[in-house]
N, C-alpha and C positions, 0 to 999 in steps of 0.2 A: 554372284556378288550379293552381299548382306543388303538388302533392304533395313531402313531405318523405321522408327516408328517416331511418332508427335510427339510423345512425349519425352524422348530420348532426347530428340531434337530440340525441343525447348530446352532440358535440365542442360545440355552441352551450351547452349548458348545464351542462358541465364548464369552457370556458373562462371563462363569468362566476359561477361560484361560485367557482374562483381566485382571478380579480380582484378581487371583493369578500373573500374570505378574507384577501388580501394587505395591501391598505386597512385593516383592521380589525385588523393584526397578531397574525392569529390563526393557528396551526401546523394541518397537518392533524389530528396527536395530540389537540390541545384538543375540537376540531371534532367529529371521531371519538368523544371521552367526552362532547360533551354529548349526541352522537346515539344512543350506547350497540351504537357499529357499529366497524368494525376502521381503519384509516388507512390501510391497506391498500382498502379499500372504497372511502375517501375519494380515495385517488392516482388510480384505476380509474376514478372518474366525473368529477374534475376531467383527467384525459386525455383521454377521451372512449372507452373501452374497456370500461367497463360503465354499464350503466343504472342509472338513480336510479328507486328505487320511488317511488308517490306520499307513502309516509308520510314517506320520508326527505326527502325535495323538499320537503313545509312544512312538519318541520321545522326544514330548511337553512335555506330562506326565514327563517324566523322567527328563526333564531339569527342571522344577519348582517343582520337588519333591512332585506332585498332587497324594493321592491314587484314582484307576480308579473309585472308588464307589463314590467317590466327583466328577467324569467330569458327570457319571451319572445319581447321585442323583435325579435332577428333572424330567429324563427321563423314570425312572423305575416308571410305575404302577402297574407293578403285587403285588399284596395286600399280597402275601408270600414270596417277601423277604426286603418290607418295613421295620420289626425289624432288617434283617442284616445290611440293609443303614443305618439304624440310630444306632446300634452299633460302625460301622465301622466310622460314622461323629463324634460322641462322640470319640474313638477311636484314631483320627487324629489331638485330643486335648490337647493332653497325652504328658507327658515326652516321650523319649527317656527310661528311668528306670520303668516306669508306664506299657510301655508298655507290656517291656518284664514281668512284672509282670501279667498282664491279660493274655498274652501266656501262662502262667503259672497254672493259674487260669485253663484258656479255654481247658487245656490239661487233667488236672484234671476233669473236667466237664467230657470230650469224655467218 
């Protein structure tokens, strides 16, 4: 299995805090107060030049309503739970109604 490297790590999870920051038209300034961190901090990790601590990372998550298997999507290689990621990405596509119907579904499955 591919070992990952820091800096890989960061640049995958600085570029889709971007992309969803951008989607969500929100400034890094905004982002940065609701995290109560510098925008400065924010440029840093959506470049991929510094690290995101865990508390800021679900934060982040939480303030852009990102699910965690979308921040890391392209960082997971283990080849068994590549169907979950890609469930969970289809998944993130979904109504609000949709979803709670594949809960529904999924529960029936168990």
């Amino acid at each position: 299995m591919k070992s990952m490297k820091k800096e890989e790590i960061n640049k995958e999870i600085g570029e889709t805090f971007k992309k969803y920051r951008l989607r969500s038209k929100l400034t890094q300034e905004s982002i940065a107060e609701s995290l109560g961190i510098s925008a400065k901090y924010i440029s840093r990790i959506e470049n991929g030049t510094g690290g995101v601590k865990l508390e800021t990372l679900v934060n982040y998550i939480n303030i852009l309503g990102i699910s965690p298997n979308v921040i890391f999507d392209k960082l997971i290689v283990n080849e068994s739970l590549i169907p979950q990621l890609e469930l969970s990405k289809k998944a993130s596509l979904l109504s609000e109604e949709n979803i709670n119907l594949l809960n529904s579904i999924a529960d029936l499955l168990k």
